[in-house]
C-alpha positions, 0 to 999 in steps of 0.5 A: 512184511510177514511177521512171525508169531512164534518163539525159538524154543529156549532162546532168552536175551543172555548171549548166544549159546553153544551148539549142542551134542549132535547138533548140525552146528557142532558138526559144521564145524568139521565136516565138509560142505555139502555146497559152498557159494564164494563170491556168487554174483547175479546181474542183469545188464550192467545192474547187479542183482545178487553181490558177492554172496558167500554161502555154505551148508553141511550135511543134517544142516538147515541154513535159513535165507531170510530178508524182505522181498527184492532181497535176492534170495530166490535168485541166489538159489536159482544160481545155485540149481544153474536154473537162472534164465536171460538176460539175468545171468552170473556175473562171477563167483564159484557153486561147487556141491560136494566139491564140484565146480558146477558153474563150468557145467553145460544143461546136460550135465546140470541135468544129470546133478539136479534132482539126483544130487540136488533138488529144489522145491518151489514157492507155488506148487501148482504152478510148478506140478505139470497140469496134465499129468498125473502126480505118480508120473511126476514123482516117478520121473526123476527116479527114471531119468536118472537110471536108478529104477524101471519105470515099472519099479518107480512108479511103486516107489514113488506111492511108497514116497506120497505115503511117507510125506502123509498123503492118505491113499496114496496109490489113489492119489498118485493116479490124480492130476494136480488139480486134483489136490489141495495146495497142501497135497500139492506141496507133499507131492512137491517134498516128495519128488524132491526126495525121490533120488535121496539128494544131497541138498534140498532148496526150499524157496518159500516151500510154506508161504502160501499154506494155512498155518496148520497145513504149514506147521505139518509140513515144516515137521515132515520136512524136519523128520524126513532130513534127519532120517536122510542127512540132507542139507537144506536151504530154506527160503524165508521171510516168516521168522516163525518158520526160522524160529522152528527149523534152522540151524543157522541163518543168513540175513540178505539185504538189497542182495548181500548177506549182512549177518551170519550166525546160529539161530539161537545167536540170530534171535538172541543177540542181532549184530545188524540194525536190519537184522534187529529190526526184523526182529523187532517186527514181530508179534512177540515183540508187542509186549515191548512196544507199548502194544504197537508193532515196530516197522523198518521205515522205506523199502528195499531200493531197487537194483539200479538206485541203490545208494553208495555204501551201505545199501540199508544206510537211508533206513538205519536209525544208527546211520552216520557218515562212514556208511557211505563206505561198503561195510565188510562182514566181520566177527561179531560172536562166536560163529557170528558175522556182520557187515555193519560198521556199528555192530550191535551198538545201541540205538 
């Protein structure tokens, strides 16, 4: 599991604060979403992967999707984008972006919303730039699919677009191929293309993990800037609480394919209503000082889709697990804006 190193700026262990003047989570509270998930579910088969997940951002809002690996937290945001490929497919629940159902919505539809009103960036840039042509053409691209410039015009926009995410000589780079670029240039060409058409949302899955932690930092506070001069909402797809700590609003904690714990970050780090969620926590290099200088580990692993046991999936790793987690948990209030599906939330060890 990757651990975090840093600390949510000004979070102490008091209580969950209130959301402050023009912060996204004071907003949430009376805009509209910008995409609501309601009961999203994700099989394969007959094995469920992705549960019953609800999810919504507002616009200027970072909602953080966190949990270990097998989560299905990658998942949920390729249902999302309806980029979800067979034999994994939707089983039920609704995806609606500004109020549009799109999981009604054919592949040509779904090309007109995505990129223009959504746009996702990917873990590995690389693997997801086009090999063989060059990093101009590719930003271009979109701006020209969707009608809003000439090709000419969208070829001097997208240089504008590699100078504003920080790339030096941009029109000498927009005439690279990808290999070419370092994977940090790489990912700017990713954040790039994502803004071109100025979306409504952005999903990030992992947009970090594989850069240095200078080249990591560089691009969390691009994409932070670059989403308040916008007002895009964004998901961002994580297991590095540090990067939590440094650009969330709120988060969402996913286990075994469910959300098990909601909330804003400060009440997230602050007060962890979940036994997962608080072990998370207590898995990071902050939390040394208080083990004796041993770092705390959750015990086991995440089960696979097909042998989850009955009840609460996290139940054979929980250190407060009694006989009534053999029954499903139901998500409940916790805190103020703060949701858990545990049947002990927030009880001491």
């Amino acid at each position: 599991m990757t651990v975090g190193v840093l600390e949510r700026p000004g979070v102490g262990f008091a209580g969950a604060s209130a959301p402050r003047a023009g912060d996204p989570l004071a907003s949430a509270l009376v805009r509209e979403p910008v995409l609501s998930i309601d009961g999203l579910s994700v099989c394969t088969g007959d094995v469920d992967l992705v549960i019953d997940v609800s999810l919504q951002v507002v616009p200027g809002e970072t909602l953080c999707l966190v949990g270990e690996s097998g989560c299905g937290k990658s998942l949920t945001c390729l249902a999302a984008m309806g980029l979800l490929a067979e034999p994994v497919r939707r089983r039920s629940g609704s995806v609606r972006l500004q109020g549009q159902e799109l999981t009604g919505l054919g592949e040509k539809q779904l090309r007109q919303v995505r990129g223009r009103e959504m746009a996702m960036i990917f873990q590995d840039p690389t693997a997801s730039l086009n090999p063989v042509q060059r990093v101009g053409h590719q930003v271009a691209e979109a701006l020209v699919v969707h009608g809003q410039l000439s090709r000419r015009a969208a070829m001097r926009r997208a240089v504008e677009l590699l100078d504003r995410v920080g790339i030096a000589d941009p029109a000498a780079r927009a005439a690279a191929y990808p290999h070419q670029l370092s994977g940090g240039m790489c990912q700017r060409v990713m954040i790039a293309m994502a803004l071109a058409c100025r979306p409504r949302l952005i999903i990030a899955d992992e947009a970090t993990t594989a850069l240095d932690v200078t080249t990591q930092s560089q691009i969390l506070k691009l994409m932070k800037t670059l989403q308040q001069e916008t007002g895009t909402a964004m998901i961002f797809v994580t297991h590095d609480l540090s990067v939590v700590a440094e650009i969330a609003d709120r988060v969402a904690v996913m286990y075994s394919g469910r959300i098990v714990e909601t909330g804003p970050v400060d009440a997230i780090f602050e007060n962890p209503g979940h036994p997962y969620t608080r072990g998370l926590m207590d898995c990071r290099l902050h939390a040394l000082s208080a083990t004796a200088g041993r770092l705390a580990t959750i015990t086991g692993t995440v089960p696979r889709p097909a042998a989850r046991p009955g009840g609460c999936a996290f139940r054979p790793r929980c250190p407060k697990a009694a006989e009534r987690c053999e029954t499903l948990p139901l998500p409940q209030g916790f805190a103020p804006r703060q949701t858990v599906a545990c049947h002990f939330p927030g009880r001491a060890r």
